[in-house]
N, C-alpha and C positions, 0 to 999 in steps of 0.2 A: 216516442216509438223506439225498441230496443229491438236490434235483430237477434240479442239473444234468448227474449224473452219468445219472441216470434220461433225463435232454432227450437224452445222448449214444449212450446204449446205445440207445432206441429211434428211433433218429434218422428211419427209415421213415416210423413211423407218427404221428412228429412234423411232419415234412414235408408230410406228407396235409393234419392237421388246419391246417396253418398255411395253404396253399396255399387252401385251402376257407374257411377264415377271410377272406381277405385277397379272394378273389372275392368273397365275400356281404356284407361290409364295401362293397367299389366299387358293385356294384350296386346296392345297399339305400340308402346313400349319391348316389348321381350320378342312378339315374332320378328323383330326387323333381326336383333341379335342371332337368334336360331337363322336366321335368311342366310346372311353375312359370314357365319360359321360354317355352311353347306356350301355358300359360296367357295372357300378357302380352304377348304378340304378338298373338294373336285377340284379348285387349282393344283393344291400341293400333289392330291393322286397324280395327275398328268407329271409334273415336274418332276416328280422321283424317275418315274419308270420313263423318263427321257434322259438320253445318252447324254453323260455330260459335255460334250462335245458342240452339243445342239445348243444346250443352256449357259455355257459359260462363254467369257468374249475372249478371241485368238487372236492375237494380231502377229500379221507374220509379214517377212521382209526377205526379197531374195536380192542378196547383193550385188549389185556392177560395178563397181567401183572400190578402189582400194579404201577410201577411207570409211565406206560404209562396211568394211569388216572387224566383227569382234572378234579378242585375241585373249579375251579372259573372260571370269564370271563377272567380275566388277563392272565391263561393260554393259554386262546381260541386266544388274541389277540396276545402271543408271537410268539404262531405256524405261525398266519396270515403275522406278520409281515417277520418272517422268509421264508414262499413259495414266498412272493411279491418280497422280498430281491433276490428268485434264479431266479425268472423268466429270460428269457432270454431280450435281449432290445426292441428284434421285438413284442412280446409278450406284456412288459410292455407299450407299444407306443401304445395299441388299449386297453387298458382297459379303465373302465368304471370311472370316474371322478366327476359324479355328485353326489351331497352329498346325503346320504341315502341310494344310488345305488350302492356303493363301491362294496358289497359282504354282507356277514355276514356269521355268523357259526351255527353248531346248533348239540347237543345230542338227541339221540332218543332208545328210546330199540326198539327190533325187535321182532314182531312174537309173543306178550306179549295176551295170551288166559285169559279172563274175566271168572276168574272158578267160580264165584257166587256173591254176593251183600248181603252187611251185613243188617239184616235184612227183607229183601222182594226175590220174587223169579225173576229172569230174564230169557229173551230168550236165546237160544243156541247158540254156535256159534259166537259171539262176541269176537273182540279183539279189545283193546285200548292201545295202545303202548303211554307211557310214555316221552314226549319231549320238549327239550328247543332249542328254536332258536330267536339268537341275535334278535332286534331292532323290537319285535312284539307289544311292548308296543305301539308304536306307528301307528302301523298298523292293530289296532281293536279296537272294542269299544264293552262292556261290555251292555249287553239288559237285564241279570238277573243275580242276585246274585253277586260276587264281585270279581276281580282277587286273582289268587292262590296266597297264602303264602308260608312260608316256612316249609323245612322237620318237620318231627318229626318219635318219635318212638311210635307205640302202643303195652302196654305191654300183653294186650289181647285181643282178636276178639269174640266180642259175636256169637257163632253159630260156633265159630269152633274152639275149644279148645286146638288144637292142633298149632294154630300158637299163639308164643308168640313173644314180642320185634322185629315188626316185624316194618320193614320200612312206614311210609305213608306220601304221596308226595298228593299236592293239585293240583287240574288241571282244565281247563277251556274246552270245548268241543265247537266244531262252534255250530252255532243253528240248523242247518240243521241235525247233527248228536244226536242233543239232540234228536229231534223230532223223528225222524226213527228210535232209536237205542231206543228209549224208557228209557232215560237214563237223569230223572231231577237233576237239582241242590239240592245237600241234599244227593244226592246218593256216597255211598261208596262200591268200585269194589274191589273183590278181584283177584289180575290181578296173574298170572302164575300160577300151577298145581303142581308147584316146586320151590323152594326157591321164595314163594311168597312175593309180597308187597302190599300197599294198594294204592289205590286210589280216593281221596277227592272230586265229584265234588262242586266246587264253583261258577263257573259262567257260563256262557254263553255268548256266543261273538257272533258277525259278523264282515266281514271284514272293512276296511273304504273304500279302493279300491280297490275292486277283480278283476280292470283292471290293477293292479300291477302283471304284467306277469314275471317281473325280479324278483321279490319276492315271490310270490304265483307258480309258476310253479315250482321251488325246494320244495314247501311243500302242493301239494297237498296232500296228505295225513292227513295236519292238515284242509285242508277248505271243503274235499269233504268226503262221505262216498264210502267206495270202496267196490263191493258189486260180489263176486265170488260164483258157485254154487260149491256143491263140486259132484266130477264123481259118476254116481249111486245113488246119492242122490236128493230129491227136497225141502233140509234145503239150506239156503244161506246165506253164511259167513260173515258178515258186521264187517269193520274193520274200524278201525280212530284213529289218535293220538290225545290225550289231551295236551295243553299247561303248563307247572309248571314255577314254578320262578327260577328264576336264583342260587337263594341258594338252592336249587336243585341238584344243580351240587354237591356240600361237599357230597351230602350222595347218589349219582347216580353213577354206577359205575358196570365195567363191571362183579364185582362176584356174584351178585344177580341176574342180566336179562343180555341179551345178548344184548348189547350197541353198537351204531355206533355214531360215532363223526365226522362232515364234516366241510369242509369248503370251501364257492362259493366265488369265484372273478370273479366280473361280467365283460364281455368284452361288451365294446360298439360298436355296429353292424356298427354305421355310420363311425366310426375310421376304417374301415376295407373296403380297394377296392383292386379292381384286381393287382394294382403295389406292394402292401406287404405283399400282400396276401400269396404269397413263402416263403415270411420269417417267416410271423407268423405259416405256417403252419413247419418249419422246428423249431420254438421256442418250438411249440409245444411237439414236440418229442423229441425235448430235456433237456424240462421237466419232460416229461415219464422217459426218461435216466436217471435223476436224483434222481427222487424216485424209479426208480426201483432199483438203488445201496446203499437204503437204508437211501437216503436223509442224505448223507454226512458222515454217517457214517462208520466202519472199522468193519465188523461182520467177526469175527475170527475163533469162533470156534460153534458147534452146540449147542450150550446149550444159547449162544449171538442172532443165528438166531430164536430158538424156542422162546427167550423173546421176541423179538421185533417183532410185526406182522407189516406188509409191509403197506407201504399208497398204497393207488388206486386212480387212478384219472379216473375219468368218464366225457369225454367229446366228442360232435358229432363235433368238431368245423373244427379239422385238415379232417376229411373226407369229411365234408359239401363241404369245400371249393377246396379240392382235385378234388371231383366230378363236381364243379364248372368250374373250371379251364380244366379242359380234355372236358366239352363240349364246352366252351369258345374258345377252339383252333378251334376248328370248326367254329367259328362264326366270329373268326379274320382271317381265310384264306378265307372266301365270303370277307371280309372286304379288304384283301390284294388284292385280284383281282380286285374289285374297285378301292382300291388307283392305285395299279400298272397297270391298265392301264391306268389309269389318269396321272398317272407319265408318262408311257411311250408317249402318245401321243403329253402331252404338253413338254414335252422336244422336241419329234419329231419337232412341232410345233416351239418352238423355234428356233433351229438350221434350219430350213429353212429360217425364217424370218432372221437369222443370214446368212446365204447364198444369201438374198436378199441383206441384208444391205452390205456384201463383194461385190457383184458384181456389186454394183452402185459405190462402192469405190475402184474399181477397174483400170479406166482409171487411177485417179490420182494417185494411188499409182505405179502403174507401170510404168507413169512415171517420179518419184520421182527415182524409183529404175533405172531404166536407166539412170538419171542425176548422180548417186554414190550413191545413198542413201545404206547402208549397209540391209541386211533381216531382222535384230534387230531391225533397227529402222522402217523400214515399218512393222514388228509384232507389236511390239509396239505400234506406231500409231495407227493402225486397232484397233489391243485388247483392246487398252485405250478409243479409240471411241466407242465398244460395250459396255467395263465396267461401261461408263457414260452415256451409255441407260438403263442398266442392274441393276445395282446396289441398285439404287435410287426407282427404280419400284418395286424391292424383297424386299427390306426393308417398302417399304408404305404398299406392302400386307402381309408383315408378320407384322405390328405395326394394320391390319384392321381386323388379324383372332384371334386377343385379343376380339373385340367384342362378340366374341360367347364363351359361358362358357363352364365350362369342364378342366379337369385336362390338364396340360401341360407337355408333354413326351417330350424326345428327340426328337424324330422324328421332332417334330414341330419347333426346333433350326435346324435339321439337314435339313430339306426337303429345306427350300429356299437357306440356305448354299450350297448346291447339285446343286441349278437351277443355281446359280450365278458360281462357278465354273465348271461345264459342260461347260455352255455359254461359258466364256471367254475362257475356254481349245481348245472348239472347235473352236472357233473365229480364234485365234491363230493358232491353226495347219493348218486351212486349207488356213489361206494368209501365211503362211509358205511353204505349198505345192504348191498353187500358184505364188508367187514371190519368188519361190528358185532362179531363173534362170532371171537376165535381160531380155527385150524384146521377152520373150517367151511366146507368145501366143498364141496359138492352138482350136479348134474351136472342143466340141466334135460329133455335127452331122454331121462333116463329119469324123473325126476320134476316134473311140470306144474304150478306154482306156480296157486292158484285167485285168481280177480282178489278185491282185499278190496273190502269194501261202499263206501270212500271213492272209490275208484279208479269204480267202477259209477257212484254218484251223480253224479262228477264230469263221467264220461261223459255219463251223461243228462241235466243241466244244459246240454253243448257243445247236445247233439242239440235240446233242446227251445227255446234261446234263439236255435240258427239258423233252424229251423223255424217262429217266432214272428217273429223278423227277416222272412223272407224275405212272410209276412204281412201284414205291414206294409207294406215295401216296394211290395206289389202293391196295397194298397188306400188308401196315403195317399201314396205317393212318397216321396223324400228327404226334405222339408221343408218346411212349409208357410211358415217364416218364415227363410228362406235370408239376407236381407242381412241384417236385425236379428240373428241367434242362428248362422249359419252353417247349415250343410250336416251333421243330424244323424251324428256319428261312428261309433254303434252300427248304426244303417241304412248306412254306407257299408260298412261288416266283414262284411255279412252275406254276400255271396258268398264271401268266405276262410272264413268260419264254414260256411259251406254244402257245402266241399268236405272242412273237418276234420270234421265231422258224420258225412257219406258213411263217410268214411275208417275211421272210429269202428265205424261199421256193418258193413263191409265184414269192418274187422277181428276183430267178433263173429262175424259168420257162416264167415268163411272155412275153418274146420276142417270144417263138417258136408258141403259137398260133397266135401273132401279126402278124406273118411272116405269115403265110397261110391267115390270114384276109388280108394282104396288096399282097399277090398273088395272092387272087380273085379278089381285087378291082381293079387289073393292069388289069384284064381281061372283067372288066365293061368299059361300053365309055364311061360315066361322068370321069371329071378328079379330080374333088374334093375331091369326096372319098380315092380316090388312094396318092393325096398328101397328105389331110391333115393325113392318116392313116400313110403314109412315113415320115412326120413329128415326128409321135408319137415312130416310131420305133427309129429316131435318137438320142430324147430328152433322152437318158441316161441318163444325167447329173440331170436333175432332175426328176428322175423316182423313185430310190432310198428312199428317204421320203418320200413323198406320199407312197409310199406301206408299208413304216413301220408305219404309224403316221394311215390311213385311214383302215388299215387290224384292229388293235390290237381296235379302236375306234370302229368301227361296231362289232368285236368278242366281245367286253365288251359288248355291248347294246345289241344286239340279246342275252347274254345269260343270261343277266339282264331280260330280256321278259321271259325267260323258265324259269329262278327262281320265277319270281312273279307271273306266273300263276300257277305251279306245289304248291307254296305257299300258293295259295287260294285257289286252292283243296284242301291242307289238310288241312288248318288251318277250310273249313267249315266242310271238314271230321271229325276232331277233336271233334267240337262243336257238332255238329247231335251224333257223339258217347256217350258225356256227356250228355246231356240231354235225348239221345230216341228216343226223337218226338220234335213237335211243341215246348213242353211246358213240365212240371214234377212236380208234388206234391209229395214230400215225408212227413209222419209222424211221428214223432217219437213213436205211438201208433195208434190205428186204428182210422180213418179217419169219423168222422160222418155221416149219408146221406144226414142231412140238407147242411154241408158244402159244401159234393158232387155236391148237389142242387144248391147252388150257384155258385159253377165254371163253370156248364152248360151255365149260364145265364150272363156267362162273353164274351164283344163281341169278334167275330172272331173263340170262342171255339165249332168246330163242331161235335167232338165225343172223350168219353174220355174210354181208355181201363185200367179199375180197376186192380191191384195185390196184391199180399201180399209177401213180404221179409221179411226174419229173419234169424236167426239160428237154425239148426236142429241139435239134438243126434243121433249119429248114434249107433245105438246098444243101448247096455246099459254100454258101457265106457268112454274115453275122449274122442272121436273122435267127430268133429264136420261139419258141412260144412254148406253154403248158400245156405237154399234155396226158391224158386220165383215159385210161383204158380202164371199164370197168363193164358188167355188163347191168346193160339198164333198165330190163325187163325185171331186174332180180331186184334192184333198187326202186325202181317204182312199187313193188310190192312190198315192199316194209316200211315206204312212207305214204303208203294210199290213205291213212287216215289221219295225217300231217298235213299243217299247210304250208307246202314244200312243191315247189314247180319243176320235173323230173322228165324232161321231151324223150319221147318214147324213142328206140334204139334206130338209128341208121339201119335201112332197107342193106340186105347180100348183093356184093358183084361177084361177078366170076374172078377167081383165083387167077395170078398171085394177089390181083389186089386186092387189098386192104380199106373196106367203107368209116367214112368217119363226119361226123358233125364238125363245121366251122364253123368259127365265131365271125361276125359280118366283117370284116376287115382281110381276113383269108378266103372270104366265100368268094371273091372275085377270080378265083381258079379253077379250073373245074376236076385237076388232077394235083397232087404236093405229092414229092420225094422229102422225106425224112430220114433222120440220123436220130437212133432214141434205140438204145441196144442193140441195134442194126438196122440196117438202111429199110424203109421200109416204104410203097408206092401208095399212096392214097387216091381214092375218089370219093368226091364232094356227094355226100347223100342226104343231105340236108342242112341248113343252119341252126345255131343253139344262140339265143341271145340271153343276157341278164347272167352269165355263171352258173356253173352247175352246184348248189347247196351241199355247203358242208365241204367241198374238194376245192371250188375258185369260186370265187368272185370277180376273176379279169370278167371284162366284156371285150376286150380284143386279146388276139395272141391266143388263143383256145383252141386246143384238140379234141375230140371224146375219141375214142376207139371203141370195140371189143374189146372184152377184158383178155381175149385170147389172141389180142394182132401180134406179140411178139413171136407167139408159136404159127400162125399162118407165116409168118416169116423166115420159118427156121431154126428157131430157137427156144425157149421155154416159156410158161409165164411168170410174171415176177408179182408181188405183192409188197405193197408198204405201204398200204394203210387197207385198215376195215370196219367198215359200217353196219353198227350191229342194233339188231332189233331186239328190244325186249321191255321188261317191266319195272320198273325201280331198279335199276343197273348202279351197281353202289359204286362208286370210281374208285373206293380203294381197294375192296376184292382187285377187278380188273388191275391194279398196277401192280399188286401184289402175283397178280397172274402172268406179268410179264417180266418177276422178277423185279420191279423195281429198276429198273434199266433205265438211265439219263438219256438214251437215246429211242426210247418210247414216248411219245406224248398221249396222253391219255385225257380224253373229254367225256365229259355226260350233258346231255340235257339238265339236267339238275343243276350243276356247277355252274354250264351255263347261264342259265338263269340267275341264278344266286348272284352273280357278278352285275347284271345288271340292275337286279331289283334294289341287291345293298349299297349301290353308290350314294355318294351323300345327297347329291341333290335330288333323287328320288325319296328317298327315306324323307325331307326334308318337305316335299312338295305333298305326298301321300299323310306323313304326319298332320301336315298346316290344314289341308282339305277336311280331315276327318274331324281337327280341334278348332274349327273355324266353324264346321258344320253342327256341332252341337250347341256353341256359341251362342250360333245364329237363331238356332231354333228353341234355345232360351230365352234369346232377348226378343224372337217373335210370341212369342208364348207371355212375356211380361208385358209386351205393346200392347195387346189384346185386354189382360188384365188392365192396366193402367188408364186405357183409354175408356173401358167402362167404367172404372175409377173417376174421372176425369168427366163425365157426363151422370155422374151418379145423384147429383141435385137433380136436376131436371129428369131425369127417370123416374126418382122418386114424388117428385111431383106430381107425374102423370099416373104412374103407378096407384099412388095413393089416393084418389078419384077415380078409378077404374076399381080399386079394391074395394072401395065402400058399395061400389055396383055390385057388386057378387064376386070377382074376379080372384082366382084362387092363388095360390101359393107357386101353384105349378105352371096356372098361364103366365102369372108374371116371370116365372123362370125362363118360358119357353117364349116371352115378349122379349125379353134381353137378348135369347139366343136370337132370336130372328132380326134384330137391332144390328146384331153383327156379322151375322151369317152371311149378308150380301156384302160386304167388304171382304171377310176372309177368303170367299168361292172366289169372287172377280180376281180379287187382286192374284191369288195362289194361281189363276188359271194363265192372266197376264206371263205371274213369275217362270211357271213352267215352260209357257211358248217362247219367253228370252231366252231364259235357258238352253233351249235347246237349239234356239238360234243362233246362240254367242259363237258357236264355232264357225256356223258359214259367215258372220257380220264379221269375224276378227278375219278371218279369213287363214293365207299364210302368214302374217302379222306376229302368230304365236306358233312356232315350230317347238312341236312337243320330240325333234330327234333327239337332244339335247338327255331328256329320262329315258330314252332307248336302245341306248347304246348306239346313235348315230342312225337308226335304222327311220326312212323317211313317211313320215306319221303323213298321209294325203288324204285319208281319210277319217272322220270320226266315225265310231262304234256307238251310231243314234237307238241305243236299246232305250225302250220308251218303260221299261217293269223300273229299273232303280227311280227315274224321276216323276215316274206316276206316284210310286209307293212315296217320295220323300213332300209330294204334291198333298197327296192323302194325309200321309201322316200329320203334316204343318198344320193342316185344316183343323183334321180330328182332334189334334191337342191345343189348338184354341176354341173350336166349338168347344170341348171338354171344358177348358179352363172358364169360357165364359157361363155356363152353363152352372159348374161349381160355384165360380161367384153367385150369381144370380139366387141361388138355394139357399147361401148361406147368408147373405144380405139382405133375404127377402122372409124369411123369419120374424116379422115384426106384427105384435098385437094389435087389435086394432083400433087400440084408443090412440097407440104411438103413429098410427096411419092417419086419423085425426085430425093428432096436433101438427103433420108437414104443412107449410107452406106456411103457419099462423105470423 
C-alpha cells in the first residue's frame, strides 16, 4: 500500500480536501492579524489625542528639608537616572527614545501672589510662580528683551523698606502673559506676602512649537495664562509661571516659597499595544510600590519620616489602558464568535471532505486488510494519504496570511497547527473505526448505529457547559479583572459553544419531525416524495456534519445581520446626539449677525434655531451649572423627524421671573437666583433628565431657559451656538461661511458620523462580518455538495433500481433534492432562531458601545427581512446546488444503470 499512489488515484477528492485545508488555514490564520491591527490602532487613536500629561509618568517632590534640595542640573539628572534605573522592564520597553523627547525635569514654586511691583502700581490678583524646566532653551525663542540670568541678592527694595537682602531671580514670561497680565520687560514683581523674593522680568518668549504636546502639556502653566474667578467676587485671578536660568536652582529652594521639583519620562504611545499593555500596566504599579516605600529607602524612626517627604507620581497611563482593555474584552468576544464559528464550520467542512476522501479509499483498503494487511498499516496508509493533501495546503495558507499586516499572536502559529492535526486525528480514527474488523462492511441505511453512552455524555457536557457559559456571561460579564488576568477565555467560547450546543440538539431531534414528514408522504400517491424523504431519514451517516458545519454557519451570519443593523442605529443615534441637528456652530463668544447671515445662504441650510450656553452662578457661592437658553418649541421642530429626545418648553410665569427646566439634582428648589449676564430669578417649570442633544449631556448641573431670559432681564439676547436644519449641509461651505475662524467650531451630521463608522475596530468588525459571511455561505454550499458526494454509492444504488422501474432523469433529480431538503429547511430554520437569539442568550456579555462611539447599545435592531433573506438564500443555494448535482450525475445510460451494484 502506497499513499502516494492512493494521493494519485483519488486525485478529486484529494484536491477538495487540500483546497478546503488551505482556505481554513488563511482564514483562521490572517483574521486573528487583521483583529490585533484594529486592536492597536483604536489603542494608538486614544493615546495620541490624550494630554501627554495623562500618558507619561511625573514624579514630583516637594521639599522639607535642606538636604532634599537641588542646587543644580546634575542633581536633576542623578534623581533621573535613578527612577529610569527602577523602572520595571515592561515599563522601560515603551518609553520614549527620540532625542529631545526623553523627559525632562523641572523646579517651580507654587501659589507665589505678586504683592506689588517695584515702582509702578499693578492689577490685583496676580500670581507668577517662579520655574525652571530642563531643555527650554531650545524650545522658545526670545521676541523682546533677552533671556533670564542669574540669581542675585538685593540689598534693598525701593518702596518697601522692610525687605532687605532679599533674593531676586530673572525670569522670562510667554508673550501672551505679558500682554494680559500687563506685565513688560523692565518690570520687577514682588512675588509672596511672606518671606518674599523678587522677580526680574527680562524677556519675552513664544514658543518655537506649541505643537510640542510631549513638552508643553506638562507646562502649561508656563505657555498659557490660567485665569480663575474667585466665589462671590467679579476680580479674576490670572496666574502664570516665569521661566529663570538654570543657576537659579543654587538660590531656589524650598525655605523661602513653597517649591515643587518633578520629573517627566516620556512614554512612547506607539511602543504600547494591547499585547503588553498588562505588563506595562502591572510595571506601572510597581513603580507606585516603589516610591511609595520611600524609593529605597529604610525610614526607621519618626523624626527620618518627617524629613523625607514622599515622591508622588501622577500618571493617567495604568487606568487609560485598564479602561481600555475591559472594553476591549467586549470587542474580542464579537471577535471570537467570528473566528469561532469560522473555525467551527471549516473544520466541519474539512472532516467531511476527510470522510469523502475515506470513503473513495475505502474499497482498497479493505481489501488490503482482508489480504493481512495489520489496522496500523491501513491507518497509516489512509492518515499519510490525508497528511500529503493536508499538510502542504496549511502551510501555503499560512506562508499567504503573512501578506496581510498586523501583529503576529500565537493563535496565528496555533490556528493551522489545530487544522492539520484535527485533520489527521480524525482521518486516523475514523479508518480505525472502519477497518477494525476484516471484511466488515455494513450498510447504515439500512442499519442505524445507536449513539454509545460516551458519545451522549459528551454531548451533554457541550450542551450543559455552553448553557452555563452563556450564564455567566449575562450575569457577571467577561471579566471582572481584565488587565491583571485578561479577558476570561472560557466566557469568550461561549457563543461558538452556544451554536455547537444548538447544533447538537438539532441534531438529536431531527429525525422525529422527518418521521411525521415521511408518514404523510407514505400517505400521498406520488412515490417520490415518500422515497426520496425515506432516503433522507436513512442517510444517518452523513447527517451528522452538515448539521454541525450548516447550523453554527447560518447562526454566525444571521447574527452578523442583527449586529450590523442594531450598529447602524446607534452609531447614526450617536452622531444626531453629537451634533443636534443637521449641522452646529459653536462660538467660543457670541456669534455675529452678519456671520449668522451667511450661514443662512449656505446651500441645503433651511432654518437655523439660535441659543446661548455657558456657565451660570448659582446663588452667590461656588456652585455653578450649565446653562442653554434656547427656545424649544423651534428646536423640536427641526428634529421631529430625528431620533433625538427635545422636552417640550417650560410653561410662562408672571414677570420678572424667568421659567426654566432643572436637571433632577437642582429640581429640589422650587425658585434659583442666577448670575449668567445678569442676575436673573428662576422658577422651577419642570424637569429635563438625560441632557439636552447636541448642547449637554450633563444629567446634573443643567439649566434650559428661553432663548430670550437675558432680555426678560434687562438686557439683550446673546447667541453662541446654532442648530441648523437642512439637507446635505457640506461642513466646509459652513466654515468657509464663518470665515474660517479658530474660534468657530463647526459640526455636521455627516462628520459626525464618518468619525464613528471610520474607527478601526468598526471597520474591522463590519469588514470580518461581511468576509466571514460569504465564507460561510461557501463552505455551506460545499457541505451540501460534498455530503451528496459522500452518500453517492448508496444513491446510486437505489437509484439504479428504481430507474430500471421507469423512474426518470428528473425524479431522480428531484429524489436527491428531497434527500436533502429536510436537512437544509430544519437545520436553516434552527440557524435562524439562534441567530436571533444569540443577543438576548449573550446578553450584556457583549457590549457593542465600544463600535458606537460609547453610545449604550440596550437594545438589538430584531429586523427579521436581512436574516430571513440570509435564511432563504443559504437554503435556495444548496437546494440549487444539490439539485445541479443530482442532473449532472444522474445523466447515465442505461445499460451503465445496469451494471451498479454488479
Amino acid at each position: 500500500m502506497n499513499p502516494l499512489l492512493l494521493l494519485r488515484v483519488h486525485r478529486g477528492a484529494v484536491a477538495v480536501l487540500a483546497l478546503l485545508a488551505l482556505s481554513a488555514s488563511l482564514l483562521i490564520a490572517a483574521l486573528p492579524r487583521g483583529f490585533e491591527a484594529s486592536y492597536d490602532d483604536a489603542l494608538h487613536g486614544i493615546l495620541d489625542v490624550t494630554s501627554a500629561n495623562v500618558t507619561d509618568l511625573t514624579i514630583s517632590l516637594e521639599p522639607r528639608a535642606a538636604e532634599q534640595h537641588l542646587t543644580s542640573m546634575a542633581g536633576f539628572q542623578k534623581k533621573d537616572r535613578e527612577w529610569r534605573e527602577a523602572l520595571p522592564s515592561s515599563v522601560t520597553s515603551v518609553l520614549q527614545t527620540r532625542r529631545g523627547r526623553e523627559g525632562h525635569f523641572a523646579a517651580k514654586t507654587i501659589g507665589t501672589p505678586v504683592a506689588g511691583r517695584v515702582g509702578v502700581d499693578g492689577p490685583p490678583q496676580q500670581y507668577v510662580n517662579v520655574g525652571w524646566v530642563s531643555g527650554t532653551e531650545k524650545r522658545v525663542r526670545y521676541v523682546q528683551g533677552t533671556p533670564p540670568g542669574p540669581p542675585g541678592v538685593v540689598a534693598r527694595v525701593p518702596g518697601y523698606p522692610d525687605l532687605q537682602n532679599v533674593k531676586r531671580f530673572d525670569i522670562a514670561l510667554v508673550k501672551d502673559a505679558a500682554e494680559k497680565m500687563g506685565i513688560p520687560v523692565g518690570t520687577t514683581l514682588v512675588l509672596g506676602n511672606s518671606r518674599s523674593i523678587l522677580g526680574r522680568v527680562t524677556g519675552v518668549f513664544e514658543p518655537v512649537d506649541a505643537s510640542d504636546h510631549g513638552f508643553w502639556d506638562h507646562n502649561l502653566d508656563v505657555l498659557k495664562v490660567s485665569i480663575r474667578r474667585t466665589a462671590g467676587s467679579d476680580i479674576e485671578e490670572q496666574r502664570i509661571t516665569g521661566l529663570t536660568d538654570v543657576g537659579s536652582l543654587s538660590m531656589l529652594n524650598g525655605q523661602d516659597r513653597d517649591l515643587m521639583y518633578s520629573w517627566v519620562i516620556a512614554i512612547d504611545p506607539s511602543a504600547v499595544d494591547t499585547r503588553n499593555a498588562p505588563s506595562v500596566i502591572q510595571g506601572v504599579t510597581d513603580f507606585q510600590s516603589y516610591l511609595d516605600k520611600g524609593a529605597g529607602r529604610v525610614l526607621a524612626t519618626y523624626a527620618e519620616i518627617a524629613q523625607y517627604a514622599p515622591y508622588f507620581l501622577a500618571t493617567g497611563l495604568g487606568d487609560l489602558l485598564t479602561d481600555f482593555l475591559r472594553r476591549l474584552a467586549t470587542a474580542q468576544a464579537l471577535m471570537f464568535l467570528i473566528l469561532g464559528g469560522l473555525a467551527t464550520v471549516a473544520t466541519g467542512v474539512i472532516a467531511l471532505a476527510v470522510q469523502l476522501l475515506s470513503e473513495r479509499m475505502r474499497p482498497g483498503l479493505a481489501l488490503a486488510r482482508a489480504r493481512g494487511a495489520s489496522l496500523g498499516q491501513v491507518v497509516r496508509v489512509g492518515a499519510g494519504t490525508v497528511a500529503l493533501a493536508v499538510v502542504p495546503a496549511v502551510l501555503v495558507g499560512y506562508g499567504l496570511s503573512y501578506l496581510l499586516s498586523g501583529p503576529v499572536t500565537p493563535i496565528v502559529h496555533l490556528g493551522p497547527l489545530v487544522i492539520v492535526v484535527i485533520t489527521i486525528v480524525f482521518a486516523a480514527a475514523r479508518l480505525a473505526f472502519t477497518h477494525r474488523k476484516p471484511l466488515q462492511d455494513r450498510r447504515d441505511d439500512v442499519a442505524i448505529r445507536r449513539s454509545s453512552p460516551r458519545r451522549t455524555a459528551l454531548e451533554l457536557l457541550i450542551v450543559v457547559l455552553a448553557l452555563g457559559g452563556s450564564y455567566l456571561l449575562r450575569t457577571r460579564g467577561l471579566a471582572t479583572e481584565v488587565a491583571a488576568q485578561g479577558a476570561d477565555p472560557y466566557l469568550m467560547l461561549v457563543p461558538a459553544a452556544l451554536t455547537v450546543a444548538v447544533a447538537l440538539i438539532t441534531l438529536r431531534c431531527y429525525p422525529y419531525p422527518l418521521r411525521l414528514i415521511v408518514w404523510l408522504a407514505a400517505r400521498a400517491r406520488p412515490a417520490v416524495p415518500f422515497v426520496g424523504l425515506t432516503l433522507a431519514a436513512r442517510a444517518r451517516s452523513v447527517t451528522a456534519l452538515p448539521v454541525l458545519i450548516l447550523l453554527p454557519a447560518l447562526a454566525v451570519s444571521v447574527y452578523g445581520a442583527v449586529v450590523a443593523g442594531t450598529l447602524d442605529s446607534a452609531q447614526r443615534l450617536t452622531a444626531w446626539q453629537a451634533t443636534g441637528a443637521d449641522a452646529r456652530v459653536d462660538g467660543q463668544a457670541e456669534i455675529p449677525d452678519d456671520v449668522i447671515e451667511k450661514i443662512r445662504q449656505v446651500p441645503g441650510v433651511r432654518s437655523i434655531v439660535p441659543a446661548d450656553k455657558g456657565t451660570a452662578q448659582i446663588g452667590y457661592g461656588g456652585r455653578s451649572a450649565i446653562a442653554v437658553a434656547i427656545d424649544l418649541d423651534a428646536y423640536r421642530r427641526i428634529v421631529a423627524d430625528l431620533p433625538l429626545d427635545v422636552p417640550p418648553p417650560a410653561p410662562g410665569v408672571a414677570a420678572p421671573a424667568i421659567p426654566a427646566l432643572l436637571s433632577p439634582d437642582l429640581a429640589i428648589h422650587d425658585t434659583l437666583d442666577i448670575g449668567w449676564h445678569v442676575r436673573m430669578k428662576l422658577v422651577k417649570r419642570g424637569v429635563i433628565t438625560g441632557g439636552l442633544p447636541g448642547l449637554s449631556f450633563a444629567e446634573s448641573n443643567l439649566i434650559v431657559l428661553p432663548y430670550d431670559a437675558a432680555k426678560r432681564a434687562g438686557l439683550r439676547t446673546y447667541t453662541n451656538t446654532l442648530l441648523i436644519d437642512g439637507e446635505n449641509i457640506d461642513g466646509a461651505k459652513l466654515r468657509a461661511a464663518t470665515g474660517n475662524r479658530p474660534d468657530f467650531l463647526v459640526s455636521t451630521f455627516g462628520e459626525a458620523l464618518n468619525r464613528v463608522t471610520k474607527s478601526p475596530l468598526t471597520n474591522t468588525i463590519n469588514g470580518s462580518f461581511l468576509l466571514v459571511t460569504i465564507a460561510l455561505a461557501v463552505y455551506a454550499l460545499l457541505t451540501v455538495v460534498i455530503a451528496l458526494v459522500v452518500g453517492a454509492t448508496d444513491r446510486a444504488r437505489a437509484l439504479s433500481y428504481l430507474r430500471t422501474l421507469g423512474l426518470s432523469e428528473r425524479q431522480a433529480a428531484g429524489l436527491t433534492v428531497l434527500e436533502i431538503t429536510p436537512l437544509i429547511v430544519l437545520t436553516a430554520c434552527a440557524g435562524l432562531l439562534l441567530g436571533l437569539a444569540l443577543p438576548s442568550a449573550l446578553g450584556p456579555g457583549l457590549d457593542l458601545s465600544v463600535y458606537t462611539g460609547d453610545q449604550p447599545v440596550r437594545t438589538y435592531d430584531l429586523s427579521l427581512t436581512t436574516p430571513a433573506l440570509l435564511a432563504a438564500g443559504l437554503s435556495a443555494m444548496a437546494i440549487a446546488g444539490a439539485y445541479l448535482h443530482a442532473m449532472i450525475g444522474g445523466r447515465r445510460s442505461l445499460g451503465s444503470i445496469l451494471r451498479v451494484g454488479e
